[in-house]
C-alpha atoms as one frame of an Amber mdcrd trajectory, in Angstrom:
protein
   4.561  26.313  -1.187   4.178  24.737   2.021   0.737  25.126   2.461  -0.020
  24.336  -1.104   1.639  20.490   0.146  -0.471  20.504   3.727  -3.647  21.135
   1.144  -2.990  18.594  -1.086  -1.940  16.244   2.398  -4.955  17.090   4.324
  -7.557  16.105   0.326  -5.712  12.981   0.132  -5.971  11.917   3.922  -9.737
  13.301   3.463 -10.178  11.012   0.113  -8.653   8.158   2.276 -10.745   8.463
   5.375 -14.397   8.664   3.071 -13.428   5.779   1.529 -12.792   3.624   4.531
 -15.908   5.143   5.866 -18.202   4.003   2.647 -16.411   0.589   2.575 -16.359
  -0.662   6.338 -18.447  -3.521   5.003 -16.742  -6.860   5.449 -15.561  -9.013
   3.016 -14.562 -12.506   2.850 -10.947 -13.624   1.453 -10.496 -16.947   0.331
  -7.207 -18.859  -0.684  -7.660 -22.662  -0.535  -9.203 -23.820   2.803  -7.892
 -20.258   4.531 -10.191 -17.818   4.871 -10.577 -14.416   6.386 -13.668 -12.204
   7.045 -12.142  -8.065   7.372 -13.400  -4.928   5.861 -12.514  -3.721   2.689
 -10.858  -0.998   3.613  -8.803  -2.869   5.712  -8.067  -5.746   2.719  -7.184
  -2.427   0.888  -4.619  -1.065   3.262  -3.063  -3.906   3.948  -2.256  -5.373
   0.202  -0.887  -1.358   0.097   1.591  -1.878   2.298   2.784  -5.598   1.108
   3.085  -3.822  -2.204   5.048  -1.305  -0.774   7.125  -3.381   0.947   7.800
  -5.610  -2.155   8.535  -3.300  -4.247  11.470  -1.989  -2.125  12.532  -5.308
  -1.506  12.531  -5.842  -5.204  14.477  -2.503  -5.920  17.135  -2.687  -3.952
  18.084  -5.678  -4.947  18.053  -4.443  -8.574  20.274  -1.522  -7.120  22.616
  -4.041  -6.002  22.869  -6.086  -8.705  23.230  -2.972 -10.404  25.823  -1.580
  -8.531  27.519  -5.610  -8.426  28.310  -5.161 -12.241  29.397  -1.697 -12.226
  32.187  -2.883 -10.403  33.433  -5.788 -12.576
């Protein structure tokens, strides 16, 4: 079962390095009069991981409100 897992690791890293590889063109974000030039791959990534880290910001502080009324 292992090596089912490492297979289905090593497609997805695969999937993830061909797509940075057919995006590396650069793209230009713009918010107001801020601006930055990156690749898309790189855009892509890094909204990923602000997602990721909002949403575990977000849910553990619905765990503790959570947890806040249990104990009322």
């Amino acid at each position: 079962m292992r090596f089912f897992w490492f297979l289905l690791l090593l497609a997805f890293l695969a999937t993830v390095g061909l797509f940075a590889w057919q995006n590396a063109g650069d793209v230009t974000l713009r918010f107001f009069d801020w601006q930055l030039t990156a690749s898309l791959a790189l855009l892509i990534g890094a909204v990923y991981l602000i997602g990721m880290f909002s949403g575990w910001s977000v849910l553990g502080m619905l765990r503790r409100a959570s947890y806040r009324i249990g104990e009322r």
